[in-house]
MOPAC internal coordinates of N, CA, C and O (Angstrom, degrees):
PM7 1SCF
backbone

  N    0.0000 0     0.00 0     0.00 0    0    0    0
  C    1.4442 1     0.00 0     0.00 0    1    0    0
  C    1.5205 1   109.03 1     0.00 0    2    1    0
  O    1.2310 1   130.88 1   -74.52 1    3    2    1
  N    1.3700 1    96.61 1   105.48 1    3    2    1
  C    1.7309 1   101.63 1  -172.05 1    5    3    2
  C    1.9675 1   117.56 1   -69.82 1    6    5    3
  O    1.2310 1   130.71 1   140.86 1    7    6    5
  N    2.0340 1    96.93 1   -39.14 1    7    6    5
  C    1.4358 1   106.71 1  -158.58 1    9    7    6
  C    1.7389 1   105.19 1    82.66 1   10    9    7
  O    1.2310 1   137.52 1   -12.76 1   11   10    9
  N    1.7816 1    83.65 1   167.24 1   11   10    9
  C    1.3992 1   101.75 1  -179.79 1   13   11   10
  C    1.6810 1   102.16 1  -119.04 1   14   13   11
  O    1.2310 1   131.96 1   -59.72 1   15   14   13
  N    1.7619 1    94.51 1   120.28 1   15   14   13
  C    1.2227 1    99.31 1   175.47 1   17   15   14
  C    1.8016 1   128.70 1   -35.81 1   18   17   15
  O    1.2310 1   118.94 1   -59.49 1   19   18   17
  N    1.4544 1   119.62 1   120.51 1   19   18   17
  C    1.7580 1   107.80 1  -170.97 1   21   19   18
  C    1.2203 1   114.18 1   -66.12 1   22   21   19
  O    1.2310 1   124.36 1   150.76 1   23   22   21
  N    1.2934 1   109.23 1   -29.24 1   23   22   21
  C    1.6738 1   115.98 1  -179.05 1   25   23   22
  C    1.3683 1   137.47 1   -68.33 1   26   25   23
  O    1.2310 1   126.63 1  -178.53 1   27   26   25
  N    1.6312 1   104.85 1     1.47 1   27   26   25
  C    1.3857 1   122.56 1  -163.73 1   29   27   26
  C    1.6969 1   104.90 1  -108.46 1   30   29   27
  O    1.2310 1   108.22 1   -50.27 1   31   30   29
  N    1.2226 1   139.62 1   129.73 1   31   30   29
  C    1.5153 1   156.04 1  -169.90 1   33   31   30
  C    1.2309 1    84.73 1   -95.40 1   34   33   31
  O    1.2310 1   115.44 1   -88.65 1   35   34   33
  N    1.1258 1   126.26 1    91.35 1   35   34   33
  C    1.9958 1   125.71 1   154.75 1   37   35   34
  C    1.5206 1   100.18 1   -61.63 1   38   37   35
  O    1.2310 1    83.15 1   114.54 1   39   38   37
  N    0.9593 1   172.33 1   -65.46 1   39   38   37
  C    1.4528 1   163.44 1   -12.42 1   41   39   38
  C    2.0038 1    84.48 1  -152.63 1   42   41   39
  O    1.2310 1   131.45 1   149.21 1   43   42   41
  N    1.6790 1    95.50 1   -30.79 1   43   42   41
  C    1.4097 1    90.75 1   176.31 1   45   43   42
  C    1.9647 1   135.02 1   -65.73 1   46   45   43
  O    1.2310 1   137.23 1  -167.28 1   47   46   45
  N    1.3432 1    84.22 1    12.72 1   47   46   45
  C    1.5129 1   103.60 1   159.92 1   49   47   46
  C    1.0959 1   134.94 1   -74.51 1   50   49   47
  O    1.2310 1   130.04 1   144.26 1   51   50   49
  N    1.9477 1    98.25 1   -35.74 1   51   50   49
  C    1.3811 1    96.08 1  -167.24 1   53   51   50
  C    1.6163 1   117.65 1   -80.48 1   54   53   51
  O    1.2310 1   112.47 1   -12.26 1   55   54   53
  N    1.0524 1   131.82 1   167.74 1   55   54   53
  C    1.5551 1   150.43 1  -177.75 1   57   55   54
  C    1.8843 1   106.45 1    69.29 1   58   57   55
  O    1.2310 1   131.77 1  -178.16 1   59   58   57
  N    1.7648 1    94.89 1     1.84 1   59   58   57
  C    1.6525 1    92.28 1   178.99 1   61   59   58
  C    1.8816 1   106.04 1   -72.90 1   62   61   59
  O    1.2310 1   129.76 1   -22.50 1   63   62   61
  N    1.3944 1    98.79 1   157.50 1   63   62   61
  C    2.0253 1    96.29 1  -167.05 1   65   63   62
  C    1.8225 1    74.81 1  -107.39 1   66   65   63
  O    1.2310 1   125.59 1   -16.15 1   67   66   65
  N    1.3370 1   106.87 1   163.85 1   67   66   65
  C    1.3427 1   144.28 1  -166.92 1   69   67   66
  C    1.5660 1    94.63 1   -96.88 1   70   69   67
  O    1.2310 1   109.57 1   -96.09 1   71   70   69
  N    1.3510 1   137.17 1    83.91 1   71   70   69
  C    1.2689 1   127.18 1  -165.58 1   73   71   70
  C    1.8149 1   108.69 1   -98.76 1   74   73   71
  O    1.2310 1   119.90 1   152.73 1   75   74   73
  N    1.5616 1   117.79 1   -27.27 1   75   74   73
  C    1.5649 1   117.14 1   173.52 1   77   75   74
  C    1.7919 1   113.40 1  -146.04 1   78   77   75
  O    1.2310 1   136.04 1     4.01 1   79   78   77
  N    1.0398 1    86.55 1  -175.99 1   79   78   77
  C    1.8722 1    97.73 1  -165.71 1   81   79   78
  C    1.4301 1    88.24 1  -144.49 1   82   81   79
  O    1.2310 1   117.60 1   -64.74 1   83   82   81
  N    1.5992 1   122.18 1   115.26 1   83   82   81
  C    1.3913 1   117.12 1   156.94 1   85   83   82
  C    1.4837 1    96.09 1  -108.62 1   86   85   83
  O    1.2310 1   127.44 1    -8.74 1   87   86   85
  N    1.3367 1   103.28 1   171.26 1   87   86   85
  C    1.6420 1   120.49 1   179.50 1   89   87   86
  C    1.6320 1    97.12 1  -150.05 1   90   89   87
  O    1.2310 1   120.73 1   -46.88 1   91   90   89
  N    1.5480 1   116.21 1   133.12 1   91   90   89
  C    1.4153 1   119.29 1   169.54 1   93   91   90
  C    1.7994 1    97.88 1  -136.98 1   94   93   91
  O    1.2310 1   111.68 1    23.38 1   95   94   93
  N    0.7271 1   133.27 1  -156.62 1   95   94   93
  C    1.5057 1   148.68 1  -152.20 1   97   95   94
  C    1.2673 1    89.71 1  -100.21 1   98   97   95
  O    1.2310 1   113.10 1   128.89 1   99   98   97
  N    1.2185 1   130.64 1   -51.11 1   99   98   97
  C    1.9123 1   115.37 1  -173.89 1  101   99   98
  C    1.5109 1    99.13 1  -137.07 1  102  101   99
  O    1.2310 1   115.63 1  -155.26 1  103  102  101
  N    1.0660 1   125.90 1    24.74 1  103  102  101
  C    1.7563 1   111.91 1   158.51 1  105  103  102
  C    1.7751 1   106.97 1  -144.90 1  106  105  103
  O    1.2310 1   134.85 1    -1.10 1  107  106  105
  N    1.0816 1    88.88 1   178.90 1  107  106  105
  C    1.4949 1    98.89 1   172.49 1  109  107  106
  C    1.6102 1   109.22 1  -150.92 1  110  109  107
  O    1.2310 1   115.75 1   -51.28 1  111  110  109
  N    1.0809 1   125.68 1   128.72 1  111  110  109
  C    0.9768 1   151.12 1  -134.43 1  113  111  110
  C    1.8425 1   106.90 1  -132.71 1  114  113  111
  O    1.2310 1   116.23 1   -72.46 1  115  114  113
  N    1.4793 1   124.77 1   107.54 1  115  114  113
  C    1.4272 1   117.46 1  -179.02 1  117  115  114
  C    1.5082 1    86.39 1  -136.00 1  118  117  115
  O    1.2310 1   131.51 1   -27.33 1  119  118  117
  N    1.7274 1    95.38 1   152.67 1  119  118  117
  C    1.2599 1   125.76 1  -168.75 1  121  119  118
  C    1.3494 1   104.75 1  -120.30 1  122  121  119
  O    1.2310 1   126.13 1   -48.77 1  123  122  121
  N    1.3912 1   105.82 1   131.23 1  123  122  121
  C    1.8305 1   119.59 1   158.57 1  125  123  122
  C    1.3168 1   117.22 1  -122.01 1  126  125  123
  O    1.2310 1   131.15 1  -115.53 1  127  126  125
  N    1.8652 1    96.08 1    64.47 1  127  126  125
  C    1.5701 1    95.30 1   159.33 1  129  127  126
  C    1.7757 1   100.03 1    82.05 1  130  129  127
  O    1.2310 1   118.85 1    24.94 1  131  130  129
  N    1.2767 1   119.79 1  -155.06 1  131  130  129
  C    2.1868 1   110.36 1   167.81 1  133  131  130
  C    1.3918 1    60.92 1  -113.88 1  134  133  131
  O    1.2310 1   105.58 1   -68.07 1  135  134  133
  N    1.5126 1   144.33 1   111.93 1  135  134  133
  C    1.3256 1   141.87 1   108.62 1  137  135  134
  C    1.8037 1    99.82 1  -115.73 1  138  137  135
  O    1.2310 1   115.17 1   143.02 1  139  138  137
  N    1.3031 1   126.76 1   -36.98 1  139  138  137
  C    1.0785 1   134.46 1  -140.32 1  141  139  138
  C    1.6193 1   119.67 1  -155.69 1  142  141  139
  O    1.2310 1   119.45 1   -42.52 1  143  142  141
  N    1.2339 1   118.66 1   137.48 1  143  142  141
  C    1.6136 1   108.48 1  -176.37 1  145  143  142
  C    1.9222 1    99.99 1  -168.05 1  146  145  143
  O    1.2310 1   122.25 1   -59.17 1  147  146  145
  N    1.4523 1   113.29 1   120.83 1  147  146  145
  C    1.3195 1   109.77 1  -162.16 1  149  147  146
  C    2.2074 1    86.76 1  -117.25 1  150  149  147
  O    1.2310 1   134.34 1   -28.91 1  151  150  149
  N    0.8725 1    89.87 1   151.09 1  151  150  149
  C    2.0843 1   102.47 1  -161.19 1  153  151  150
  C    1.1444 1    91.32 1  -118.09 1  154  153  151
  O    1.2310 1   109.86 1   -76.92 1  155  154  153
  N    1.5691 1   136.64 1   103.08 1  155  154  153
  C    1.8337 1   126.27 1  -173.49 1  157  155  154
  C    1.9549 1    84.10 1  -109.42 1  158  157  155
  O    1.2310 1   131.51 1   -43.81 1  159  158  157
  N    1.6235 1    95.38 1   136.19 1  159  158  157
  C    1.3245 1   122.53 1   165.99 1  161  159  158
  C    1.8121 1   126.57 1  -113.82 1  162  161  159
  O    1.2310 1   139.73 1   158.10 1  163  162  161
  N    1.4689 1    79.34 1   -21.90 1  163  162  161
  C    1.6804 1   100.02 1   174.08 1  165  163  162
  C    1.7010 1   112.25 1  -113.32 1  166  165  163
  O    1.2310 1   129.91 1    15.83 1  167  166  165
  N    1.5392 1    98.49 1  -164.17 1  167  166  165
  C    1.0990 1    96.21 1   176.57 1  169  167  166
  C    1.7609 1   131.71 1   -80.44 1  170  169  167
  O    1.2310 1   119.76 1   -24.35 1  171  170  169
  N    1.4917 1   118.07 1   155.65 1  171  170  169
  C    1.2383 1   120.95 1  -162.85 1  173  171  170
  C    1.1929 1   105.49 1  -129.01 1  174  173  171
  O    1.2310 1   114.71 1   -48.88 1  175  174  173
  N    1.6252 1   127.63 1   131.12 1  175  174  173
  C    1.2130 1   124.08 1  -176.63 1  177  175  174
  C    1.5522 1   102.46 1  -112.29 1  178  177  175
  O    1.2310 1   118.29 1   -31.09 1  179  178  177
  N    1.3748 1   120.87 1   148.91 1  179  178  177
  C    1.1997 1   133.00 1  -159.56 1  181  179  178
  C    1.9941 1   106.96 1  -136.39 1  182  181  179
  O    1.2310 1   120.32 1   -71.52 1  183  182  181
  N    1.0650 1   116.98 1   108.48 1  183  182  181
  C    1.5707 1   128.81 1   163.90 1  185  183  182
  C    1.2843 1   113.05 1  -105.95 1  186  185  183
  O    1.2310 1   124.62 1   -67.06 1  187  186  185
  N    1.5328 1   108.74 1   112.94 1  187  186  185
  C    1.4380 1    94.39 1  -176.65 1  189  187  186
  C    1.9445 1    90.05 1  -118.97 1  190  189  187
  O    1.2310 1   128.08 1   -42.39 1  191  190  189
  N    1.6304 1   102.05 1   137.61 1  191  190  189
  C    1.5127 1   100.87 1  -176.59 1  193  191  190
  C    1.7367 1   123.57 1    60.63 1  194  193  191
  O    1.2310 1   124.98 1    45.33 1  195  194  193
  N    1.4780 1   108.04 1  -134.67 1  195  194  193
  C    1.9268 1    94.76 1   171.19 1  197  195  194
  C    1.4317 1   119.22 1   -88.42 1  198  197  195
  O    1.2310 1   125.72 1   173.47 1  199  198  197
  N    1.4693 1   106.62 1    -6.53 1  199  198  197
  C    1.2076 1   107.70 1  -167.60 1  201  199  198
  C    1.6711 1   126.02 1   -55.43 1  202  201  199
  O    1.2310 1   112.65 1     6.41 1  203  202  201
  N    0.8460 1   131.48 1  -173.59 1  203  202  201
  C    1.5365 1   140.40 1  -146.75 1  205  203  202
  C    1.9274 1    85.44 1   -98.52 1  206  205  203
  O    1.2310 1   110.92 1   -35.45 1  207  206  205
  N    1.2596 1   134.69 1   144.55 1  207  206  205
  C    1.3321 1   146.48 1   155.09 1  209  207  206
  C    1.7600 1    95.11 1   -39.42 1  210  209  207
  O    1.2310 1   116.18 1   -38.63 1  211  210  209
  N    1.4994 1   124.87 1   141.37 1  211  210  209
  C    1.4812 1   117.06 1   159.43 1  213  211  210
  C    1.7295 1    86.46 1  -132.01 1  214  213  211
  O    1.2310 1   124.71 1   -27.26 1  215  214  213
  N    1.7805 1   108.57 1   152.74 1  215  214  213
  C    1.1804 1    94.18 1   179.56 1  217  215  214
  C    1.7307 1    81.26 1  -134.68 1  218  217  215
  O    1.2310 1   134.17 1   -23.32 1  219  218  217
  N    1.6077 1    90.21 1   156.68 1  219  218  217
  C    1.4611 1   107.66 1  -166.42 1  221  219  218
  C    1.9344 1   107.79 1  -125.13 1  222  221  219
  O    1.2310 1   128.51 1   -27.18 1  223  222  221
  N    1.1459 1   101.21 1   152.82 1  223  222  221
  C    1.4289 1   112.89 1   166.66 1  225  223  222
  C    1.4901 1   135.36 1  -140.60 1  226  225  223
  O    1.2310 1   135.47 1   172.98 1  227  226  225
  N    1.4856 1    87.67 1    -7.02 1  227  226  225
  C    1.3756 1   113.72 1   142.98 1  229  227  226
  C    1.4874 1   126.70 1  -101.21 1  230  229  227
  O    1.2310 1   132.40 1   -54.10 1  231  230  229
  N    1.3610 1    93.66 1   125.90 1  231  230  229
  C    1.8343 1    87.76 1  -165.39 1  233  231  230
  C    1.8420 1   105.90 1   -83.38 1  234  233  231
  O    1.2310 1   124.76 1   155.12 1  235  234  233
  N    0.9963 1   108.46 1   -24.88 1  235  234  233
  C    1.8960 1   122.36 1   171.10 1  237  235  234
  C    1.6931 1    92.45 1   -39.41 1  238  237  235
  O    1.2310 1   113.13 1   124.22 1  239  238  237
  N    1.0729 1   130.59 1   -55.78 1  239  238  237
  C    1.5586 1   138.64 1  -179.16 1  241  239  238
  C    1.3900 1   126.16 1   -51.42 1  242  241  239
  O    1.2310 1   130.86 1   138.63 1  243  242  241
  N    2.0183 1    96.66 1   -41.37 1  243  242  241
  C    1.2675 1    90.60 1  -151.66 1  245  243  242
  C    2.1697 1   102.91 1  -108.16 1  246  245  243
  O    1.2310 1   128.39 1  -172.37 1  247  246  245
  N    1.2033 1   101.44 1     7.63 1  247  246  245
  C    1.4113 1   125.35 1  -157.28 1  249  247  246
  C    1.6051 1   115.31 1   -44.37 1  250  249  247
  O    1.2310 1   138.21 1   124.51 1  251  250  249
  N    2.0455 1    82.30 1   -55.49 1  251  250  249
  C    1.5771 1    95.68 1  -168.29 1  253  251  250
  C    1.4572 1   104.41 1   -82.28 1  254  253  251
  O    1.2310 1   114.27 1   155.48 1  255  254  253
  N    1.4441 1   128.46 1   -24.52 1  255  254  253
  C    1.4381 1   129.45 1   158.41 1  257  255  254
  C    1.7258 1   114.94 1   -42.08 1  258  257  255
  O    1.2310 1   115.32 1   119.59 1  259  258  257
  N    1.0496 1   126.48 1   -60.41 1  259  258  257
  C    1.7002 1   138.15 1  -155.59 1  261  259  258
  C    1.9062 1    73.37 1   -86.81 1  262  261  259
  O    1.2310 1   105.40 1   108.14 1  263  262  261
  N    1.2659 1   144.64 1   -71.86 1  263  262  261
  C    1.4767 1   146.61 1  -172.55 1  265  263  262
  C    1.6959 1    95.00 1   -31.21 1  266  265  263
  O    1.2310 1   112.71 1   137.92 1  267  266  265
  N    1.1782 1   131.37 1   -42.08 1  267  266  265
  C    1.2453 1   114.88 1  -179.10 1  269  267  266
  C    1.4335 1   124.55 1   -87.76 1  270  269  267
  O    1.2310 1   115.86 1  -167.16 1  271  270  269
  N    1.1061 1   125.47 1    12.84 1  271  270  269
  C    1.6443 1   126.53 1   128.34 1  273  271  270
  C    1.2998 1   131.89 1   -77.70 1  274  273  271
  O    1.2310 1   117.71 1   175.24 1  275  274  273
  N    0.9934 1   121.96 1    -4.76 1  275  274  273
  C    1.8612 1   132.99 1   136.97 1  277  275  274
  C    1.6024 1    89.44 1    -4.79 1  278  277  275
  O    1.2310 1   118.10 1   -43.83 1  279  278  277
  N    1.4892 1   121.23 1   136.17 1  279  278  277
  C    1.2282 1   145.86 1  -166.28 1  281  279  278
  C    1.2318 1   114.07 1    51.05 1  282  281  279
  O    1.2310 1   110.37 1   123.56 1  283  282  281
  N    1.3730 1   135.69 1   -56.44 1  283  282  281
  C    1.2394 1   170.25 1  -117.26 1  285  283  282
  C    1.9133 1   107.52 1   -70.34 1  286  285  283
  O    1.2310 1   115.29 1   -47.90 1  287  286  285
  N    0.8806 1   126.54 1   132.10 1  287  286  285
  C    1.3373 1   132.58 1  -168.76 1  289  287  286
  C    1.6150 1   114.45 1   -93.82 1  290  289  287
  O    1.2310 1   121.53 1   -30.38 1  291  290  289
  N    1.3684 1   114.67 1   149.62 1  291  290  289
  C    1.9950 1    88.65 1  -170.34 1  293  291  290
  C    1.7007 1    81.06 1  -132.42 1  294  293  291
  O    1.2310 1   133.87 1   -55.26 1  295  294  293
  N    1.2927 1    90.79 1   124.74 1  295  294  293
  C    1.7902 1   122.20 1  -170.24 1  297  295  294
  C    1.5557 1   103.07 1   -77.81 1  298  297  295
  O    1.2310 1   119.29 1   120.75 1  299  298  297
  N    1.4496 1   118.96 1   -59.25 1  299  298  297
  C    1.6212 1   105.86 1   159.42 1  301  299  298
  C    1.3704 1   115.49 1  -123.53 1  302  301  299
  O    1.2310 1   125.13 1     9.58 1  303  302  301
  N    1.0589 1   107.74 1  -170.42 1  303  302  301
  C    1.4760 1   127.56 1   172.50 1  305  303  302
  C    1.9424 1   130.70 1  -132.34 1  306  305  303
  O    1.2310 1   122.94 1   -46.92 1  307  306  305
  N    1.1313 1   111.98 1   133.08 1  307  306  305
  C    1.6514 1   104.86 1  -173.69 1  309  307  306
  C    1.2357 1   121.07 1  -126.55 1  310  309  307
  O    1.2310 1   116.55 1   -82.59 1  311  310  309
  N    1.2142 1   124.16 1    97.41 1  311  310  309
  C    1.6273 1   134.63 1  -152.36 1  313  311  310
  C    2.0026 1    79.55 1   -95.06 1  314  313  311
  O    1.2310 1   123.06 1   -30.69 1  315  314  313
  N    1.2842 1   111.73 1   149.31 1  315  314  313
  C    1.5449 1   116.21 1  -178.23 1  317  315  314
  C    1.6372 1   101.20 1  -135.75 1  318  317  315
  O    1.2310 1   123.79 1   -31.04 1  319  318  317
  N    0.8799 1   110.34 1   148.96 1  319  318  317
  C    1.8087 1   115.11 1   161.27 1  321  319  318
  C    1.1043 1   116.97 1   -53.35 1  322  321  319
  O    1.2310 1   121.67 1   150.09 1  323  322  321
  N    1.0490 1   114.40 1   -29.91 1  323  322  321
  C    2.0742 1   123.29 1  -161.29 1  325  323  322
  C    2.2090 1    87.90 1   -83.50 1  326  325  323
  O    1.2310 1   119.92 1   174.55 1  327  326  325
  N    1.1301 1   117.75 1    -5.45 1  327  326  325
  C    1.5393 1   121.29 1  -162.29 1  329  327  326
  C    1.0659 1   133.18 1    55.66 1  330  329  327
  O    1.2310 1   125.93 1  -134.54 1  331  330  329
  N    1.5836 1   106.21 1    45.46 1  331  330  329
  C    1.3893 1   127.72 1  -171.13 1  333  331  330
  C    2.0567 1    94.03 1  -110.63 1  334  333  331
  O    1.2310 1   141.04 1   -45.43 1  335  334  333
  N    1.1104 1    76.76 1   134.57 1  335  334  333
  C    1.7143 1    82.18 1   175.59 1  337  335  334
  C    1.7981 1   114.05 1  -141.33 1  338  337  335
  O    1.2310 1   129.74 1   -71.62 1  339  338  337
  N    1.5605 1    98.83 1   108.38 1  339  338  337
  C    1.5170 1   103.55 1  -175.30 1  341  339  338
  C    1.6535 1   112.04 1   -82.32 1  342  341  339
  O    1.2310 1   106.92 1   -12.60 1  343  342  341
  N    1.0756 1   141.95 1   167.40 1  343  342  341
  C    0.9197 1   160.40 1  -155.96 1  345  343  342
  C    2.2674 1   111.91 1  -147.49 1  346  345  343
  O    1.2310 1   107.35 1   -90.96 1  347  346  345
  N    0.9822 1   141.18 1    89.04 1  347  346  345
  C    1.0860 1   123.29 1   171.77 1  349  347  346
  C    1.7277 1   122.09 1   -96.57 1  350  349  347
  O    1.2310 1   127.59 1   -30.01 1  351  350  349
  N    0.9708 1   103.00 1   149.99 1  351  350  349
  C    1.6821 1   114.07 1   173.93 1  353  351  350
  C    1.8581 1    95.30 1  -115.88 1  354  353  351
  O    1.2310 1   123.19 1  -126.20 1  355  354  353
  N    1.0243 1   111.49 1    53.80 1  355  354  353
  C    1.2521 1   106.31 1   167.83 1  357  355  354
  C    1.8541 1   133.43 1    61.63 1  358  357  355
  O    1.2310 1   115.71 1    51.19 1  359  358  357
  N    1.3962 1   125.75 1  -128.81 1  359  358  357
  C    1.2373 1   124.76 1   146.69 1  361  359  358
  C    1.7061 1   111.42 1   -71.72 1  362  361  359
  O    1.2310 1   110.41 1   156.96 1  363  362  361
  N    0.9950 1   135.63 1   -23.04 1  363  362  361
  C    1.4214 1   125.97 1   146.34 1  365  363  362
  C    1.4004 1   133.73 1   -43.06 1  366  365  363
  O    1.2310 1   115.44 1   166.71 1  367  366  365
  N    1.1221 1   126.25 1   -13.29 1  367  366  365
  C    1.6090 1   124.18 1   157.46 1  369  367  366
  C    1.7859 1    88.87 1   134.22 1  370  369  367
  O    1.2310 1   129.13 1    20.03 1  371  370  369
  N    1.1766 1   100.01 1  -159.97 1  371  370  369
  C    1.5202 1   121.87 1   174.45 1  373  371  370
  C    1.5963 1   115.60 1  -158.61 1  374  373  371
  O    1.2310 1   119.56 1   -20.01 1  375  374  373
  N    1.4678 1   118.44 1   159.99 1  375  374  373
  C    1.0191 1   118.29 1  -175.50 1  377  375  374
  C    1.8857 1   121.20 1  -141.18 1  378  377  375
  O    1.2310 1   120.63 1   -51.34 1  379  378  377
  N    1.3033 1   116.40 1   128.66 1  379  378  377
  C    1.4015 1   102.06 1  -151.08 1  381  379  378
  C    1.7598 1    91.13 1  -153.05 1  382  381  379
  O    1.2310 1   137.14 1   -40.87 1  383  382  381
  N    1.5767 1    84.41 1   139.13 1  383  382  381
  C    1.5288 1   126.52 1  -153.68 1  385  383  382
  C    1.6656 1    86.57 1  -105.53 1  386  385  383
  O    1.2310 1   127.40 1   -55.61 1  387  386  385
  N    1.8414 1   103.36 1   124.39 1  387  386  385
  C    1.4976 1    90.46 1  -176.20 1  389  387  386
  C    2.0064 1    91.06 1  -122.85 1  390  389  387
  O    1.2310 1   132.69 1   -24.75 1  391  390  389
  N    1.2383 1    93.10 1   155.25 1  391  390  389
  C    1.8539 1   104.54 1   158.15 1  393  391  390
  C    1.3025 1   117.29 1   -63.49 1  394  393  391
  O    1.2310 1   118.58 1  -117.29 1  395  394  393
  N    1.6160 1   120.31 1    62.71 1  395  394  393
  C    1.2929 1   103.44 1  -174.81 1  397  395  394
  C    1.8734 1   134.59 1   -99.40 1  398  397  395
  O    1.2310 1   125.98 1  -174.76 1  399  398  397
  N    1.6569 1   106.11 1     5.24 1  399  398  397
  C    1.3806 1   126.75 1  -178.74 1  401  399  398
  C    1.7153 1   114.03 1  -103.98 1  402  401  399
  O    1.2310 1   127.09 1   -83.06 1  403  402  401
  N    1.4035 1   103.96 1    96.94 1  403  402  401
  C    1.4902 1   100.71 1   176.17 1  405  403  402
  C    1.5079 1   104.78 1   -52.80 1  406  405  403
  O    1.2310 1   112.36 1   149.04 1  407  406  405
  N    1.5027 1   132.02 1   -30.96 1  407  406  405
  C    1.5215 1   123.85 1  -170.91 1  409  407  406
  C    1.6624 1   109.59 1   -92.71 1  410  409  407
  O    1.2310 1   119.99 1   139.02 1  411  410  409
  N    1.5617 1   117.63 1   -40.98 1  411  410  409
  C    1.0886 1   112.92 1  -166.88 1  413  411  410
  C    1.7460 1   113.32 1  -114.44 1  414  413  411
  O    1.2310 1   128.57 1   -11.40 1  415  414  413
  N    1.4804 1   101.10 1   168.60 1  415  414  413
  C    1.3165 1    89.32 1   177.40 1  417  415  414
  C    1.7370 1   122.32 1   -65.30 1  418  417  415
  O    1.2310 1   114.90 1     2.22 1  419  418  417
  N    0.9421 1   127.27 1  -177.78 1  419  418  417
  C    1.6804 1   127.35 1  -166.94 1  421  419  418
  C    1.2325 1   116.02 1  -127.78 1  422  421  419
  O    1.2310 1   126.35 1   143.79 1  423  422  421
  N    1.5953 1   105.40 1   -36.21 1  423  422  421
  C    1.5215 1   118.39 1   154.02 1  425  423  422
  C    1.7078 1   101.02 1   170.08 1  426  425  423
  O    1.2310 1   131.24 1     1.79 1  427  426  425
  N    1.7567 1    95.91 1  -178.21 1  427  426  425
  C    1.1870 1   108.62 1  -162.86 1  429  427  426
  C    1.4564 1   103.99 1  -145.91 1  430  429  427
  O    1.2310 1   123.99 1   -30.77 1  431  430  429
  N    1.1809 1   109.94 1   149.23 1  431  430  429
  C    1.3386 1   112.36 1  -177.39 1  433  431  430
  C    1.5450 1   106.47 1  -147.21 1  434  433  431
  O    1.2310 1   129.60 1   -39.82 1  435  434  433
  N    1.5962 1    99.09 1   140.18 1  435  434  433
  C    1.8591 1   114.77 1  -163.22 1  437  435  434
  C    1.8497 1    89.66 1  -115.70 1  438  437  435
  O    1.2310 1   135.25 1   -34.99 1  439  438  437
  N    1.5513 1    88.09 1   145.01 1  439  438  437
  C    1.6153 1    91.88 1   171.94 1  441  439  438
  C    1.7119 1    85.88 1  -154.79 1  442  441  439
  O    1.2310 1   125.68 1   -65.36 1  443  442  441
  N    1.3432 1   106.69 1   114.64 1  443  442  441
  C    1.4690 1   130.65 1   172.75 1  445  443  442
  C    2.1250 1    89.79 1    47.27 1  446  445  443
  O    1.2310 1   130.04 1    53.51 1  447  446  445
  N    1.1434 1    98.25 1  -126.49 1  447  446  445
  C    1.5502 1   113.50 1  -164.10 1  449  447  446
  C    1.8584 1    96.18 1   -64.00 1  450  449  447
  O    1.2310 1   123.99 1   146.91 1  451  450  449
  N    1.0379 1   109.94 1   -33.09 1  451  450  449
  C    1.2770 1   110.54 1  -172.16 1  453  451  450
  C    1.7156 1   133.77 1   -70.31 1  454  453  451
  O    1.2310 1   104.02 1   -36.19 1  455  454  453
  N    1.5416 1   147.06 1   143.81 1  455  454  453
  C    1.2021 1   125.13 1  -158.58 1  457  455  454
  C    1.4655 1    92.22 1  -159.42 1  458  457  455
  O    1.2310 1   114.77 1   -83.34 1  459  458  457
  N    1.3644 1   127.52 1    96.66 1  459  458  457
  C    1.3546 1   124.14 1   157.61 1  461  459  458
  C    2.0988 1   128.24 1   -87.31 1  462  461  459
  O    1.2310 1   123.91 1   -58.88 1  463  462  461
  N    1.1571 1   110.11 1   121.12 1  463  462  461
  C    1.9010 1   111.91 1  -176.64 1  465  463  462
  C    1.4583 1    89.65 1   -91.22 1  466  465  463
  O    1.2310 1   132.96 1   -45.52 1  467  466  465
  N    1.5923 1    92.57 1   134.48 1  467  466  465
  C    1.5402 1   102.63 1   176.73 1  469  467  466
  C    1.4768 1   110.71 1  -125.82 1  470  469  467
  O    1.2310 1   120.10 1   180.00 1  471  470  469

């Protein structure tokens, strides 16, 4: 459990659009456009609309959920101490990247020159 650096303004998420969804065997991989790209190794929780948070660790599960922010714009952002970092698309759901490997990283996220392991 790495944490999320305190010193870092995520905020640079917001007004970024949700441009792809990769899926490989142990990560998942979402794209904002070359502004943005978050690498999940752990677990990922997924709200889509009112529905209830589901959190996944299998990404085979969680694909077509996180796929339906496809275009979708994320209005804020919520960086946490615990190194959980949510992501919202508004009344479209939200999507949130948790610290969930005491041994390994959980994920990582690149913004231009920049690269934080969480």
């Amino acid at each position: 459990m790495y944490g999320l650096p305190a010193d870092v303004d995520f905020r640079f998420f917001v007004d970024l659009v949700l441009t792809q969804v990769c899926m490989g065997l142990h990560e998942l991989i979402v794209h904002f456009g070359t502004d943005a790209t978050v690498t999940a190794e752990g677990d990922v929780g997924v709200r889509v609309a009112a529905d209830p948070e589901r959190i996944f660790s299998d990404y085979r599960q969680a694909v077509a959920d996180v796929a339906s922010f496809l275009s979708r714009t994320v209005v804020a952002v919520e960086p946490r101490a615990d190194g959980t970092l949510t992501l919202s698309f508004g009344d479209n759901g939200q999507l949130s990247f948790y610290d969930s490997s005491p041994h390994y990283e959980s994920y990582q996220i690149r913004h231009g020159p920049d690269y934080y392991v969480v």
